[in-house]
C-alpha positions as CSV (number, residue, x, y, z in Angstrom):
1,X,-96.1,-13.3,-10.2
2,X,-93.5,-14.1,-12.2
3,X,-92.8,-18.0,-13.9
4,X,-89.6,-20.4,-12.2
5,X,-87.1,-20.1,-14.9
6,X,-84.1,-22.4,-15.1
7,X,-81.0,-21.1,-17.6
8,X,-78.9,-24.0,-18.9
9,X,-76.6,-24.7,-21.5
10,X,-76.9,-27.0,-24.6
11,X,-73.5,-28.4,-25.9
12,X,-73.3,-31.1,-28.7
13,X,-70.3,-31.8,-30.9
14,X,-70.9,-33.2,-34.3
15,X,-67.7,-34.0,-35.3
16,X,-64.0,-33.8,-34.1
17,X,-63.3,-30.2,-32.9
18,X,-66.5,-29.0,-33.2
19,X,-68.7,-27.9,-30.7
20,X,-72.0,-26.6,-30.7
21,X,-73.0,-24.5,-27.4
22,X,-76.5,-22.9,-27.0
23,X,-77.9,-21.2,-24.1
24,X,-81.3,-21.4,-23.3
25,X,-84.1,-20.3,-20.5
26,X,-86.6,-23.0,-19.9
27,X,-89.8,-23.4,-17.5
28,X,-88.7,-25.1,-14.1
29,X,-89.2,-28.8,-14.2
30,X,-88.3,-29.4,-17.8
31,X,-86.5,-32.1,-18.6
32,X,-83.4,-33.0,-20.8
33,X,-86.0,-34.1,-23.6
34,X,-87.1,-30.8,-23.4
35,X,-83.9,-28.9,-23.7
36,X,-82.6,-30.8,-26.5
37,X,-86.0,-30.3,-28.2
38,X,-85.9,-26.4,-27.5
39,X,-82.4,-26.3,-28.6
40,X,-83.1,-27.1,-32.0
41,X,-80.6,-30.0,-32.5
42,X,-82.8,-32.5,-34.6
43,X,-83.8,-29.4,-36.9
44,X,-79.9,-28.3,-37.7
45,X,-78.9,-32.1,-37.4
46,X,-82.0,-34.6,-38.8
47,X,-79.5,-37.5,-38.3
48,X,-79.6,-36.8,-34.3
49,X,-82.2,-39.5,-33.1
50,X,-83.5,-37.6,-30.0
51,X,-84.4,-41.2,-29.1
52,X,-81.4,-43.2,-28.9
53,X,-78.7,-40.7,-27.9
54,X,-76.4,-40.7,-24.9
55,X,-77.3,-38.0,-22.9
56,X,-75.0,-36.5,-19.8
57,X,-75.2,-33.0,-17.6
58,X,-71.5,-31.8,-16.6
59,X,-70.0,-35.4,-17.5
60,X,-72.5,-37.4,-16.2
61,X,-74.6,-40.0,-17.9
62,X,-78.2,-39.0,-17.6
63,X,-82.1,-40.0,-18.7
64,X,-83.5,-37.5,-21.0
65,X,-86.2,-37.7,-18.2
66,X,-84.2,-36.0,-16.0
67,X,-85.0,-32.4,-14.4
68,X,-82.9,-30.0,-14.7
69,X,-81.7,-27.9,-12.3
70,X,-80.2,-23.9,-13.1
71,X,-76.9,-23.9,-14.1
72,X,-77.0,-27.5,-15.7
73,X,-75.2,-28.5,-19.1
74,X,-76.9,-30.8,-21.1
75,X,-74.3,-32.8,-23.1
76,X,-75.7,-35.3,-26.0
77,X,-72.8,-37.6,-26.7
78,X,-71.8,-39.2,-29.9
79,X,-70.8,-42.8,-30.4
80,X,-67.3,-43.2,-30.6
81,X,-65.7,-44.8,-34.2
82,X,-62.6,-45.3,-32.8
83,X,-61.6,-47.7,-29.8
84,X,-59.5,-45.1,-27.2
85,X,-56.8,-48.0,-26.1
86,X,-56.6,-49.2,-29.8
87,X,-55.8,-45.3,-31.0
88,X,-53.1,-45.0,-28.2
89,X,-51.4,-48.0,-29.3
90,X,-51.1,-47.0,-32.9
91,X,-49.9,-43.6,-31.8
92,X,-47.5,-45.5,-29.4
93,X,-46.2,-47.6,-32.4
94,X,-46.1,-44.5,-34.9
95,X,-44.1,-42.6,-32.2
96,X,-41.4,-45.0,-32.1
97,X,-38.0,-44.2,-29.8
98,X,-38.8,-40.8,-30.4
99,X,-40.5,-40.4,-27.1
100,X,-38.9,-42.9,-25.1
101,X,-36.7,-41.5,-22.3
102,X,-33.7,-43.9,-22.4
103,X,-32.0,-44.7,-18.6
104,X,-28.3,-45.0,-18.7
105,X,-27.5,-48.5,-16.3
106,X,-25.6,-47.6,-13.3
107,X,-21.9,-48.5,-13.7
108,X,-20.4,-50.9,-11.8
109,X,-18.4,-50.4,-9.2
């Protein structure tokens, strides 16, 4: 009889533009502790604290508890060093009247 298999997919990115994506085939019933540990991740990147990352499968923020299901992708999140609305506000500034569409006002009349 042959073993439950799930296949899933591994994707961590440790830096801007880089992303790491690894394909595994796991017992059914593992977990997301178990992926990231069969993945590797804390052996190619020893800073990765398997416990005290953010953990999500397709978007979604997840316990490393979590069964996974065939098909899933395990996504470990970094922290961000940069506030989103703070960036877009110094692009906003740095763009200037460059990308402002200027309105002519109607004419009287």
């Amino acid at each position: 009889m042959a073993r439950a298999e799930v296949t899933i997919e591994v994707a961590y990115s440790p830096g801007p533009r880089q992303v790491e994506l690894q394909t595994l085939t796991l017992d059914a019933g593992a977990s997301v502790l178990q992926a990231l540990q069969a993945s590797q991740l804390p052996v190619r990147w020893p800073a990765l604290d398997l416990t005290a990352v953010t953990v999500g499968i397709w978007g979604r923020r997840t316990a490393l508890a979590q069964t996974l299901r065939d098909g899933d992708r395990v996504e470990v999140y970094r922290a961000l060093t940069v506030d989103p609305k703070e960036a877009r506000r110094v692009r906003y500034r740095a763009q200037g009247d460059r990308g402002r569409v200027r309105r002519k006002k109607p004419e009287p009349g």
